[in-house]
KETIKOL-895848 format. One record per residue: residue in three letters; residue number from 1; y, x, z of N, C-alpha, C in turn. Coordinates in steps of 0.05 Angstrom, whole numbers, plus 5000, padded with zeros to 4 digits. Layout:
BEGIN
[r ALA NUM [Y X Z] [Y X Z] [Y X Z]]
...
This chain:
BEGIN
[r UNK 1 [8711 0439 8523] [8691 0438 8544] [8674 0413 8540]]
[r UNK 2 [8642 0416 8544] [8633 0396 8542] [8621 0379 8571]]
[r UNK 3 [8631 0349 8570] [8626 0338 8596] [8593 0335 8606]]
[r UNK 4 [8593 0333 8635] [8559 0326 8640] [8553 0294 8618]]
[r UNK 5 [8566 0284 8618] [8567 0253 8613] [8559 0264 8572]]
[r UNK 6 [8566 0281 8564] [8565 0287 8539] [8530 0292 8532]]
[r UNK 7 [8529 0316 8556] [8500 0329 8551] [8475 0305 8561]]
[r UNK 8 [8487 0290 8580] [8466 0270 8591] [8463 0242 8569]]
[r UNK 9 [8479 0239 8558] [8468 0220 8530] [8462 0230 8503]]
[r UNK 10 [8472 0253 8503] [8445 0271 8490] [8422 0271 8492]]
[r UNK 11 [8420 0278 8514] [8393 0285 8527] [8367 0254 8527]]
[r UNK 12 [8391 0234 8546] [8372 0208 8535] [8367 0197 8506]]
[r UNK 13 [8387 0199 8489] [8374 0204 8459] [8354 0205 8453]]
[r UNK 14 [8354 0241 8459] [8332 0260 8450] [8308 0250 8460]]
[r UNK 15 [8305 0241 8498] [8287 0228 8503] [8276 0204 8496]]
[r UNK 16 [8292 0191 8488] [8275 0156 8482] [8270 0170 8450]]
[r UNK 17 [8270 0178 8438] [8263 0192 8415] [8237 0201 8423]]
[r UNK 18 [8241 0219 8435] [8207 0237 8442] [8187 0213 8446]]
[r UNK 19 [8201 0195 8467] [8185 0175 8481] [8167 0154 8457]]
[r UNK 20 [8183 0149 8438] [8176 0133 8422] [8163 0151 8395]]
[r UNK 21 [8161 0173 8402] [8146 0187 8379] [8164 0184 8349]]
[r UNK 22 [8190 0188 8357] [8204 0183 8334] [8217 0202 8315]]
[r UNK 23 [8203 0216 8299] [8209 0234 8294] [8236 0245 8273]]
[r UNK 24 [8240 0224 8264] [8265 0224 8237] [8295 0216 8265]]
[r UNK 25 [8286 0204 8285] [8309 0195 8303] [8310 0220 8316]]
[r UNK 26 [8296 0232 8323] [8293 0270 8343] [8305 0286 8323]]
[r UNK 27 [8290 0281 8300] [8313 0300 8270] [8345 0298 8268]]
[r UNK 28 [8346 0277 8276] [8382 0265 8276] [8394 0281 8291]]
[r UNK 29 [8383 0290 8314] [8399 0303 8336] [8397 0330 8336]]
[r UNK 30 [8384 0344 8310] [8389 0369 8306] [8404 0374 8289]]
[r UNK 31 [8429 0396 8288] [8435 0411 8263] [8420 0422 8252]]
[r UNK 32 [8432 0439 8227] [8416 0453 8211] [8427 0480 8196]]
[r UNK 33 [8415 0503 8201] [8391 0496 8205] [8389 0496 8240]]
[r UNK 34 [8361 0484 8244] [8343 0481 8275] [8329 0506 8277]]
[r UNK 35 [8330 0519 8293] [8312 0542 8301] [8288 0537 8330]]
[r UNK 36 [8273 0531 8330] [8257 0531 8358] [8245 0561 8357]]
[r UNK 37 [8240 0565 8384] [8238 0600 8389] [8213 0596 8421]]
[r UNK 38 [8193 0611 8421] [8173 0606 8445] [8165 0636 8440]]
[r UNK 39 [8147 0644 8456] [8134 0663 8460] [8122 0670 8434]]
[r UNK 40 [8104 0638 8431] [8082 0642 8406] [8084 0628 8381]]
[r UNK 41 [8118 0628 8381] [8124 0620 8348] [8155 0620 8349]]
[r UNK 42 [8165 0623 8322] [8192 0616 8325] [8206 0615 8293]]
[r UNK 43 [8212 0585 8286] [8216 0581 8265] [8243 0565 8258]]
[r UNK 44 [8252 0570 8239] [8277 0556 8229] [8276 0536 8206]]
[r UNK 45 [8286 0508 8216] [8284 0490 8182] [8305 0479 8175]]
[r UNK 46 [8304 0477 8152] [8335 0472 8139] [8348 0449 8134]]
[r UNK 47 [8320 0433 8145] [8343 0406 8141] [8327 0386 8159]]
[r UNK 48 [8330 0357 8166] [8332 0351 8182] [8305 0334 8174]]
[r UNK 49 [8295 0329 8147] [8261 0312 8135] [8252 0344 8150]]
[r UNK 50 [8249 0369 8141] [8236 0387 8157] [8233 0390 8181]]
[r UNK 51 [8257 0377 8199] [8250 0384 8224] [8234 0356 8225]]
[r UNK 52 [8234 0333 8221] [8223 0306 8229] [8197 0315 8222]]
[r UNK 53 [8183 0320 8204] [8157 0338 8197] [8154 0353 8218]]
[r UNK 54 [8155 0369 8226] [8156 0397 8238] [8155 0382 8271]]
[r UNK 55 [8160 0364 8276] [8164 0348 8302] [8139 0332 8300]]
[r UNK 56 [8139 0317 8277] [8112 0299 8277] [8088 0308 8280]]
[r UNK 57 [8083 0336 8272] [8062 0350 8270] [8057 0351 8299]]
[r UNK 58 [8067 0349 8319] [8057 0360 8357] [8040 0333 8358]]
[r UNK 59 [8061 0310 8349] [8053 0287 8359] [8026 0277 8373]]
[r UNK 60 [8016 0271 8354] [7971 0275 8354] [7968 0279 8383]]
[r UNK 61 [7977 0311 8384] [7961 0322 8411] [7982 0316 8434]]
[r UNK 62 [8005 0305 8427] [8014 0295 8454] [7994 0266 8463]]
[r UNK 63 [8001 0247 8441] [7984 0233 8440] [7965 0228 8459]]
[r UNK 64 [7946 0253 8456] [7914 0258 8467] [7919 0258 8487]]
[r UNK 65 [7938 0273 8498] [7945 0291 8521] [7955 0265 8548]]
[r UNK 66 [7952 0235 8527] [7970 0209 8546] [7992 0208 8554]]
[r UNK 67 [8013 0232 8538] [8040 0225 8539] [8052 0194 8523]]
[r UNK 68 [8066 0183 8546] [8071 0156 8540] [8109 0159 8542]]
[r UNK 69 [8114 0170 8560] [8140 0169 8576] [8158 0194 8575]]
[r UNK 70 [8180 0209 8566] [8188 0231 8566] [8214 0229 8588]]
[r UNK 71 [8225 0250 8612] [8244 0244 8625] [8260 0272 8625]]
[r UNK 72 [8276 0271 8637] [8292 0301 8641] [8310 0303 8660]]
[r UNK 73 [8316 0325 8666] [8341 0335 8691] [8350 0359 8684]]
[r UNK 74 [8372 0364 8683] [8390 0379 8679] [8387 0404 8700]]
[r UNK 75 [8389 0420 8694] [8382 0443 8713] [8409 0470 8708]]
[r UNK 76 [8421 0469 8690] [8441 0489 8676] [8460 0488 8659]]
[r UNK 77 [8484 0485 8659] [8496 0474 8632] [8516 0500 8640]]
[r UNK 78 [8532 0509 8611] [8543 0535 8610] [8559 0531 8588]]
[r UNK 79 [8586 0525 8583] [8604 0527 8568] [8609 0547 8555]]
[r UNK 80 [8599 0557 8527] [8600 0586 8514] [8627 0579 8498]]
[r UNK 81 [8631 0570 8488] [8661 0564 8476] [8670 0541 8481]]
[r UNK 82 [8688 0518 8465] [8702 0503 8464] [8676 0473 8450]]
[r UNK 83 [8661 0482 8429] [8643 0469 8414] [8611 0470 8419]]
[r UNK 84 [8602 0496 8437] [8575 0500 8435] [8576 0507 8473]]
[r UNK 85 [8549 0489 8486] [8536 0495 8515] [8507 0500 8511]]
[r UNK 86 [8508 0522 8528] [8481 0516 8533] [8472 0505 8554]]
[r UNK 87 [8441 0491 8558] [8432 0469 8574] [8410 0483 8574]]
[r UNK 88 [8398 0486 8599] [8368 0490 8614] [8367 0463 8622]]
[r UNK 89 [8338 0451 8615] [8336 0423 8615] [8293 0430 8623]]
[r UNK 90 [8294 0412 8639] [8275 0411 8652] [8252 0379 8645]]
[r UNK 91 [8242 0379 8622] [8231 0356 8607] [8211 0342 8627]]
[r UNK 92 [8206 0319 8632] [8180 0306 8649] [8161 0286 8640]]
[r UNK 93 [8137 0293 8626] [8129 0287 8614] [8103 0270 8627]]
[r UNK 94 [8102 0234 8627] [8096 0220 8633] [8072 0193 8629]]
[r UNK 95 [8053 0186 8648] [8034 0170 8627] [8042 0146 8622]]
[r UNK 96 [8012 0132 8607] [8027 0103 8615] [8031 0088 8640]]
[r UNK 97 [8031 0102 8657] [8024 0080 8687] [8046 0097 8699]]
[r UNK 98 [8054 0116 8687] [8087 0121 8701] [8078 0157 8715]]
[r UNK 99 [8057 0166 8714] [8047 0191 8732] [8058 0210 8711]]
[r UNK 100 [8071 0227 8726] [8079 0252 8713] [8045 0270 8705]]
[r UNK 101 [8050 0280 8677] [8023 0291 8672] [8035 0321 8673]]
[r UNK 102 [8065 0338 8673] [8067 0356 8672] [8094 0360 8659]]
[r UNK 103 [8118 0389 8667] [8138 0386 8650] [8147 0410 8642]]
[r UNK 104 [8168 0411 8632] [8167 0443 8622] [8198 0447 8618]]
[r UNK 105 [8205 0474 8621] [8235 0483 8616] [8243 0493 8588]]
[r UNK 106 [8267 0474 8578] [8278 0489 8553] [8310 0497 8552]]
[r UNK 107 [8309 0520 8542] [8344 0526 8542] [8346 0512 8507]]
[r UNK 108 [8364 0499 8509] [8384 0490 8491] [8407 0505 8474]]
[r UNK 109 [8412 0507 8464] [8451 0515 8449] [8446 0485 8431]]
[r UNK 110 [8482 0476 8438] [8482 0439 8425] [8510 0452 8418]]
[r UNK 111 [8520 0450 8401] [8543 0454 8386] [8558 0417 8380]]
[r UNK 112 [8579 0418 8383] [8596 0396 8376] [8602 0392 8346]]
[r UNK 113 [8587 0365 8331] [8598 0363 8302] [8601 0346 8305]]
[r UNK 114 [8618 0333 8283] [8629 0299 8277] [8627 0291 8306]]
[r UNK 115 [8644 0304 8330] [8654 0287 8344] [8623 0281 8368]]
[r UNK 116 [8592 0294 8363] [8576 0295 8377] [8558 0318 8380]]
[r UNK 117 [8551 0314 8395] [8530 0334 8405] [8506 0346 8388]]
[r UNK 118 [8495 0371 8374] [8473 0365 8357] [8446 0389 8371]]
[r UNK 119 [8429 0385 8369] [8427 0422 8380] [8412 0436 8347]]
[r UNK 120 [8413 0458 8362] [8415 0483 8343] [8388 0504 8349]]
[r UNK 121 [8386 0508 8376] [8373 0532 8375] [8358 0515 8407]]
[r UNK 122 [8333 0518 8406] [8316 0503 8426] [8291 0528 8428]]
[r UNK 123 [8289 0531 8451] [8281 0555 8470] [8257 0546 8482]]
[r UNK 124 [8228 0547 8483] [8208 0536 8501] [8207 0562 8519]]
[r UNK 125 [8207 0552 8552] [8208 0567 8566] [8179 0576 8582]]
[r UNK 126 [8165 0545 8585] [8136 0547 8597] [8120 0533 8581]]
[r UNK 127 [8130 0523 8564] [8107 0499 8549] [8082 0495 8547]]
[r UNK 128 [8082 0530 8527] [8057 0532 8519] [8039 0533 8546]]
[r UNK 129 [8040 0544 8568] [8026 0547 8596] [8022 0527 8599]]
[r UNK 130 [8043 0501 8608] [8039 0484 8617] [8017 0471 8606]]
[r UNK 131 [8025 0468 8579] [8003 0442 8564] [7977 0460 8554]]
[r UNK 132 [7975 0481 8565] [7946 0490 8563] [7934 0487 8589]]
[r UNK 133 [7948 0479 8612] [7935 0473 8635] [7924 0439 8634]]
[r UNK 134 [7950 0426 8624] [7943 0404 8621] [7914 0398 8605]]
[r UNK 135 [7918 0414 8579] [7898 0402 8563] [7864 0413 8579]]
[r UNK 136 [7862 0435 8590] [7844 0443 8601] [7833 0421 8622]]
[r UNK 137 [7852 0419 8640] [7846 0394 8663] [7838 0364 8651]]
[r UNK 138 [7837 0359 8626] [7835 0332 8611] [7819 0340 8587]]
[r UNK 139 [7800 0373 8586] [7781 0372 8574] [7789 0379 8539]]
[r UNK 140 [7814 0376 8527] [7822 0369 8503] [7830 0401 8496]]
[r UNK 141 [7822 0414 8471] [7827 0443 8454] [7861 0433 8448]]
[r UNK 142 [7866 0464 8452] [7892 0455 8442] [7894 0461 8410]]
[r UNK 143 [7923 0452 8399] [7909 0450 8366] [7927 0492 8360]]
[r UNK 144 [7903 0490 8340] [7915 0517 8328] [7933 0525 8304]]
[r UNK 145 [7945 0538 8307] [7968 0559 8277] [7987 0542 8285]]
C-alpha cells in the first residue's frame, strides 16, 4: 500500500521540478519506459535524456504563458496493487506574483522502484483546454505538432 505521505513528496518533487523548469530532475521521477497519453497525442520514451527532451520542449511556451510557480492537490489516490497507485492530481499553475494563471487534471500510475515512487503512465485530462484558454486570454498561438 502506498502512503498519502509517499504520493505527496512525490508530487512536491515533481513540482519544484516543473517550477524550476528542470527538466533532467522531472526525468528522474519517471520510469521507463514514460508514456504520456491526452486527447491530442500520446507517446512513449525510453529513457529518461528522452523524457528530459520531451519535457524541455513545453518549456518556451510555459514560459510565455508567465508560469513561474507550479502547485498541486490531491484529488484521488487508488491502490491497484501492492507497488503501483493511481493519483488524480489536480496541478496549479502560478505567476510570479503568486496568481493562479490556471490548472489542470492528471491521472497518474506511479509504481514503487528502488524503494520510491516513479511514474509510468501520465494522463492529461483538461490541459490542452485549459492552456488554450489561457493562451487566448494573454493573446499568445499555441505551439504546433
Amino acid at each position: 500500500m502506498t502512503t498519502r505521505d509517499e504520493i505527496e513528496s512525490f508530487l512536491d518533487d515533481y513540482q519544484a521540478a516543473l517550477s524550476a523548469f528542470d527538466a533532467e530532475r522531472s526525468a528522474a521521477l519517471w520510469g521507463t519506459p514514460g508514456t504520456i497519453l491526452s486527447d491530442a497525442f500520446v507517446g512513449s520514451l525510453s529513457t529518461n535524456a528522452e523524457m528530459a527532451q520531451g519535457l524541455a520542449q513545453s518549456y518556451p511556451f510555459y514560459q510565455r504563458l508567465g508560469l513561474a510557480r507550479v502547485g498541486h492537490t490531491v484529488l484521488e489516490q487508488v491502490d491497484l496493487t501492492p507497488l503501483i497507485v493511481r493519483v488524480r492530481v489536480r496541478w496549479h499553475f502560478y505567476d510570479e506574483d503568486g496568481n493562479l494563471l490556471t490548472d489542470g487534471d492528471y491521472e497518474y500510475l506511479l509504481r514503487r522502484d528502488d524503494g520510491r515512487l516513479h511514474a509510468y503512465v501520465a494522463v492529461a485530462i483538461d490541459e490542452r483546454e485549459k492552456l488554450t484558454q489561457l493562451a487566448a486570454a494573454k493573446g499568445i498561438d499555441l505551439p504546433t505538432g
